[in-house]
C-alpha positions, -999 to 999 in steps of 0.1 A, spaced: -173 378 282 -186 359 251 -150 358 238 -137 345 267 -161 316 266 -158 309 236 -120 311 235 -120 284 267 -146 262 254 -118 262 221 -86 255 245 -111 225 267 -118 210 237 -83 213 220 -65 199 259 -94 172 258 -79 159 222 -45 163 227 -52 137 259 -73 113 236 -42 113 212 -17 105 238 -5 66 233 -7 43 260 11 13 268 -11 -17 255 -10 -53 273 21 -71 263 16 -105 245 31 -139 250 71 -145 240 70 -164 211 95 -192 203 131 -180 192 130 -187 157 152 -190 125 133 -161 105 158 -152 74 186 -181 82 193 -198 52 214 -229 45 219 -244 12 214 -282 11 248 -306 10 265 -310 -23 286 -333 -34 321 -319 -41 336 -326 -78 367 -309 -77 387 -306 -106 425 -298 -110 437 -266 -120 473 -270 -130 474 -227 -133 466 -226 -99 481 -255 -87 448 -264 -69 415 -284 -69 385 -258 -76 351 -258 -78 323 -229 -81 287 -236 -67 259 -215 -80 245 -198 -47 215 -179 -55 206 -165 -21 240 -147 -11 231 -117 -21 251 -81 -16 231 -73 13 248 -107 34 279 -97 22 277 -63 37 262 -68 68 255 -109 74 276 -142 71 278 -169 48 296 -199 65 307 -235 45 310 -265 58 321 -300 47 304 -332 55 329 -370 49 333 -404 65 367 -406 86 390 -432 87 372 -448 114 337 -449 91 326 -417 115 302 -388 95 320 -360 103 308 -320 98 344 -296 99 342 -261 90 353 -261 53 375 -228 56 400 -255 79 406 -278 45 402 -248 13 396 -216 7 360 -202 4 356 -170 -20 316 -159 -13 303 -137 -41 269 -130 -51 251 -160 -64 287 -182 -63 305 -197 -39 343 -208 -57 360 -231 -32 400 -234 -41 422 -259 -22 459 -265 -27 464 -297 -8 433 -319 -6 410 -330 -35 378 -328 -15 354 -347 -45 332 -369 -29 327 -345 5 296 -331 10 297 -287 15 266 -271 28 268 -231 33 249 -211 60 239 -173 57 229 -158 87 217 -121 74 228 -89 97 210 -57 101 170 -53 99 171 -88 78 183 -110 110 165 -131 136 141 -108 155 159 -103 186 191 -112 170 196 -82 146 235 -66 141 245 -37 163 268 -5 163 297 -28 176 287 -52 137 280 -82 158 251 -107 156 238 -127 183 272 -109 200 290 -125 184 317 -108 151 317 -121 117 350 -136 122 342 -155 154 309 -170 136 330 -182 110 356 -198 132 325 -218 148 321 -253 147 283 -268 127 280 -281 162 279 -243 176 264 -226 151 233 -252 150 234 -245 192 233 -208 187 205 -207 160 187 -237 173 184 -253 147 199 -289 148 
């Protein structure tokens, strides 16, 4: 009868801490502001493109020390150029419309064949996917961020893109 005791006061005490070891839910803080967490944008350069008479094209490389492999794999980088129009208007045009944009870690090399662009201003803008982006906004199975996909971020206007990560 001892045993028995004993062998209940064992399997009370072992029930009792499994219970104190269960998790419950805790109160649920305030929604913080949407934020920019990990977006990164370089600041605006001022093109000097030079001729390349191999290539038949103006070219410039830009050091770009925070595109890193990781953005390449799972994030995107996004250029943009910054001129006065013809009517003395500041105007901000994706750059991939005017020259082609090769991102590589630490470089971005900017080749056009038809327009010298010295004298523009480019900015680039890395918006990190997986674990690294925006809480709330992280990459998923279907490799979008923010639902949107790599190539629709890219085809994005600085208007949108500044809308979407509110940040203008």
């Amino acid at each position: 009868m001892n045993k028995l005791r004993l062998l209940l006061a064992v399997m009370l005490l072992m029930v009792a801490g499994l219970y104190s070891c269960s998790k419950e839910a805790g109160a649920t803080g305030a929604t913080g502001a949407t934020g920019t967490a990990n977006v990164m944008h370089s600041g605006w350069t001022t093109l000097r493109m030079s001729y390349n008479s191999t290539d038949s094209a103006y070219e410039q490389t830009l050091a770009a020390d925070s595109i890193t492999q990781a953005v390449l794999d799972s994030g995107v980088v996004i250029g943009y150029i910054e001129y006065t129009n013809s009517a003395s208007q500041t105007q901000v045009e994706n750059a991939s419309s005017y020259m082609e944009e090769v991102f590589g870690v630490g470089s971005v090399h900017l080749y056009s064949a038809y327009y010298d662009l010295t004298g523009a201003n480019y900015r680039y803008i890395i918006i990190p996917g997986g674990g690294a982006m925006v809480a709330g906004r992280s990459a998923n199975a279907a490799n979008t961020i923010q639902g949107y996909t790599k190539a629709q971020w890219q085809a994005m206007t600085y208007e949108q893109v500044m809308a979407l990560l509110k940040k203008q």
